[in-house]
ROMAR-785738 format. One record per residue (C-alpha): residue number from 1; residue in three letters; chain; z, x, y. Coordinates in pm, 1 decimal. Each point is the difference from the previous one (the first is absolute). Example, Ala and Ser with C-alpha at 12.3 -4.5 7.8 and 13.67 -1.06 7.14 Angstrom:
# residues 2
+------+------+-------+----------+----------+----------+
| titi | dolo | vexfi |        Z |        X |        Y |
+------+------+-------+----------+----------+----------+
|    1 |  ALA |     A |    780.0 |   1230.0 |   -450.0 |
|    2 |  SER |     A |    -66.0 |    137.0 |    344.0 |
+------+------+-------+----------+----------+----------+
END
This chain:
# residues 115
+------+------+-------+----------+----------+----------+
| titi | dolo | vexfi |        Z |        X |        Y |
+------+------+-------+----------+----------+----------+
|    1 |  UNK |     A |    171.7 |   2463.8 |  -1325.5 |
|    2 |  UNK |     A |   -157.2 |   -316.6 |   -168.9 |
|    3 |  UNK |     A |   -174.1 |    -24.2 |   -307.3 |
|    4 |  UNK |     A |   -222.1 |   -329.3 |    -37.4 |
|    5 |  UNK |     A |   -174.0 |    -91.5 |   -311.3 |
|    6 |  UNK |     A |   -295.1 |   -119.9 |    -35.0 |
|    7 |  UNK |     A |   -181.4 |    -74.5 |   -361.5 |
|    8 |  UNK |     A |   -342.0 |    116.5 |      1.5 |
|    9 |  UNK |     A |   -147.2 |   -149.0 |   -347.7 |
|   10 |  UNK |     A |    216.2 |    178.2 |   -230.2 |
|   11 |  UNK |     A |    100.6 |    265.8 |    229.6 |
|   12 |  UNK |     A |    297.8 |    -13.4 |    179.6 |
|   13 |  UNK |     A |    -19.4 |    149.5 |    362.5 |
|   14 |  UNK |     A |    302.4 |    159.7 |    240.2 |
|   15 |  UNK |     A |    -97.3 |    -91.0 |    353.9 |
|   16 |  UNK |     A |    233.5 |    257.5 |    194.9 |
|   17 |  UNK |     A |    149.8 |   -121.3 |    332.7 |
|   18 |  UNK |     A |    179.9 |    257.0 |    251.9 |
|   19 |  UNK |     A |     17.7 |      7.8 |    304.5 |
|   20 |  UNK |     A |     60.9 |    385.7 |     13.0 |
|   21 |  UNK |     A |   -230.0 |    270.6 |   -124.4 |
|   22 |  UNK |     A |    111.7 |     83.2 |   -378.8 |
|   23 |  UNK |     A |   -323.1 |    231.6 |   -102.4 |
|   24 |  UNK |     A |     57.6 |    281.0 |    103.2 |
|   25 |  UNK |     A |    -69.1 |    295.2 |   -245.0 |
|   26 |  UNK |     A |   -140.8 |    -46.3 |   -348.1 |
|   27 |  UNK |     A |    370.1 |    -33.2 |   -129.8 |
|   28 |  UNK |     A |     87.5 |   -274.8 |    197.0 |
|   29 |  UNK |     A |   -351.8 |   -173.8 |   -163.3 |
|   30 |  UNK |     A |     60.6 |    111.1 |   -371.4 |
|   31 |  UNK |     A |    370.3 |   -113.7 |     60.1 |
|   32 |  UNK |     A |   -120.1 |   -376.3 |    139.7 |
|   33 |  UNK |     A |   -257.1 |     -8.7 |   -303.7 |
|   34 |  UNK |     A |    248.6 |     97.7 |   -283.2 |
|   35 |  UNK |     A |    251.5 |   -267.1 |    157.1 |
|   36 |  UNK |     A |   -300.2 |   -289.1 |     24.4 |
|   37 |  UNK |     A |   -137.3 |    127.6 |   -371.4 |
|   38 |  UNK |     A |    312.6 |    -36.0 |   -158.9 |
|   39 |  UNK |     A |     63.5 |   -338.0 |    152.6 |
|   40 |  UNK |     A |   -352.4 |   -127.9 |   -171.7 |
|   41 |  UNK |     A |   -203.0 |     41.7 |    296.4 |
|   42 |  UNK |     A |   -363.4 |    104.8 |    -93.1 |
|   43 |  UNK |     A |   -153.7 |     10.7 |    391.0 |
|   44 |  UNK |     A |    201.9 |     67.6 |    316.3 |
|   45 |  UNK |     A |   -124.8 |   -144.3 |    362.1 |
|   46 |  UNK |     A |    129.2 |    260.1 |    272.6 |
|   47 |  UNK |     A |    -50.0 |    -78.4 |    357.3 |
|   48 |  UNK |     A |   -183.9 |    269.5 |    228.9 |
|   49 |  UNK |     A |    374.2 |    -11.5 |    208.1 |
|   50 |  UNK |     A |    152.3 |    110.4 |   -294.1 |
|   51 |  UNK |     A |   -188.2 |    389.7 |    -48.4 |
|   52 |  UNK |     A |    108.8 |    248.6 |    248.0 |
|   53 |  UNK |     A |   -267.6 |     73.0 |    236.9 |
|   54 |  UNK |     A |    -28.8 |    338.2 |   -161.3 |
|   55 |  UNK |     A |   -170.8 |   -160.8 |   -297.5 |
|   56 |  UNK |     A |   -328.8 |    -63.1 |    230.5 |
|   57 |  UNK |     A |     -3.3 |    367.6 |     76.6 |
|   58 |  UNK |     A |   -200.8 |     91.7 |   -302.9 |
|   59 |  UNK |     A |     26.7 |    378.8 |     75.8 |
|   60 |  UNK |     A |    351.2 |    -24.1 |   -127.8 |
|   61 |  UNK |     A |    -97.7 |   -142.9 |   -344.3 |
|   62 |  UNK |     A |    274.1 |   -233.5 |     -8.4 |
|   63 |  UNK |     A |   -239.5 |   -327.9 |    -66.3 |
|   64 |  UNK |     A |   -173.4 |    188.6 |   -269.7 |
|   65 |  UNK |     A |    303.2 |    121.3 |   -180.6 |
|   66 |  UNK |     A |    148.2 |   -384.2 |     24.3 |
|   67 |  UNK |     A |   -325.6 |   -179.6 |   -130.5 |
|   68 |  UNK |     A |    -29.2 |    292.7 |   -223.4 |
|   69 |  UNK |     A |    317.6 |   -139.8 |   -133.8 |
|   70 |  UNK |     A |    -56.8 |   -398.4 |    -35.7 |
|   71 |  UNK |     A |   -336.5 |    165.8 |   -171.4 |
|   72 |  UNK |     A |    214.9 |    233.5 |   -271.0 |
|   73 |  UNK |     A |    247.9 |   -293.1 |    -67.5 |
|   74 |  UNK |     A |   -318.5 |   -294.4 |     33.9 |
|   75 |  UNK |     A |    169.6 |   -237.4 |    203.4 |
|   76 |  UNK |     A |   -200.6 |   -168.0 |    239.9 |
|   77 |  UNK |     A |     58.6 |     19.6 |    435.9 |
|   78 |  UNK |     A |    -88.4 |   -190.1 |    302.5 |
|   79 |  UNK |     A |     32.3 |    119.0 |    324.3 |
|   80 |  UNK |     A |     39.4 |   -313.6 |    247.1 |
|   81 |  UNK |     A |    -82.7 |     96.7 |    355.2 |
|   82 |  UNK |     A |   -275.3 |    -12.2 |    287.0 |
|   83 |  UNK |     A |   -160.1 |    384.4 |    -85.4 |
|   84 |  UNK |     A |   -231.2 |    -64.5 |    309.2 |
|   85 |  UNK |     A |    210.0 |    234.9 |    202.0 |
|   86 |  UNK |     A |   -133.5 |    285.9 |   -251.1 |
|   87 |  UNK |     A |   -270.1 |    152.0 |    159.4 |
|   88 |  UNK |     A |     24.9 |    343.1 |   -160.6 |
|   89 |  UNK |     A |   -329.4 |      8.8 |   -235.1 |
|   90 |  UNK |     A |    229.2 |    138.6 |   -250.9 |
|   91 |  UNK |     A |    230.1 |   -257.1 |    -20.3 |
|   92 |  UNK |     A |   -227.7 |   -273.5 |     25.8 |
|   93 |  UNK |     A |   -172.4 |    178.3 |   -289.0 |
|   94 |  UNK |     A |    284.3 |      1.9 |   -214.0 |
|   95 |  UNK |     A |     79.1 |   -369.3 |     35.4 |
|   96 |  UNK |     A |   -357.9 |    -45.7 |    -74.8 |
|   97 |  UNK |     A |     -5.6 |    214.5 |   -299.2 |
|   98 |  UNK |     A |    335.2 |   -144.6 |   -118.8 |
|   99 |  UNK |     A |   -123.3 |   -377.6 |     55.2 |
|  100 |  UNK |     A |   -321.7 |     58.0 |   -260.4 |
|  101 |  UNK |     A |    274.8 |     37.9 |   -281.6 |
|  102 |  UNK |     A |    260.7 |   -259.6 |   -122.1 |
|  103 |  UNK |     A |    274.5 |    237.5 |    -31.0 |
|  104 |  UNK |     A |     91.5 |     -0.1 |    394.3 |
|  105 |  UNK |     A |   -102.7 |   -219.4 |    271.4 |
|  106 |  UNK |     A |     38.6 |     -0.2 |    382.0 |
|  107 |  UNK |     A |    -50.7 |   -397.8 |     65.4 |
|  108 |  UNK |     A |     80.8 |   -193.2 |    324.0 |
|  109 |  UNK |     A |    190.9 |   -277.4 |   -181.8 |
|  110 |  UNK |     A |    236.5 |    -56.4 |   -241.3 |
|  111 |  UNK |     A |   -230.9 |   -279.1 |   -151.4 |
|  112 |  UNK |     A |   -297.8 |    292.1 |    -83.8 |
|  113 |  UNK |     A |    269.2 |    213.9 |   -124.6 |
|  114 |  UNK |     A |     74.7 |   -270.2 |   -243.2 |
|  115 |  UNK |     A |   -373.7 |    -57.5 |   -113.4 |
+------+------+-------+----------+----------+----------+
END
């Protein structure tokens, strides 16, 4: 695992480069945001690569108990990935619903994660 920063006005942001899956529960995110918090980070870019593929199964509750988290602690996320394969109303009503806030994103680039 990689961690690029990027400076977003006065915000410093952890851009988080794997090429293996490391979300899988809640644990693993609180542990990954309590690492990139105490480093100075303020925002973390994951890519969609990097969630298990459980976390689109919204029955289980896993994406809700992990933005729940990044909500609770207030540091910003942005999911980087190509949701278009999504076609479960649900889910593409939870990226919806999560893309009218600021607190987490689901973006197709790194550059609108960064905006």
């Amino acid at each position: 695992m990689i961690i690029k920063t990027h400076h977003q006005k006065d915000r410093q942001v952890a851009e988080v480069v794997s090429e293996d899956v490391i979300i899988q529960s809640a644990e693993d995110a609180l542990g990954l945001m309590g690492d990139l918090y105490y480093q100075g980070f303020d925002k973390v870019i994951l890519y969609q690569e990097n969630l298990s593929v459980e976390f689109f199964d919204l029955e289980n509750g896993m994406a809700g108990e992990i933005l729940q988290k990044f909500s609770n602690y207030r540091m910003q996320l942005a999911i980087v990935g190509d949701f278009s394969g999504h076609t479960r109303r649900s889910v593409r009503d939870f990226i919806y619903e999560s893309n009218q806030g600021r607190q987490v994103n689901f973006v197709g680039t790194v550059a609108e994660a960064l905006l």
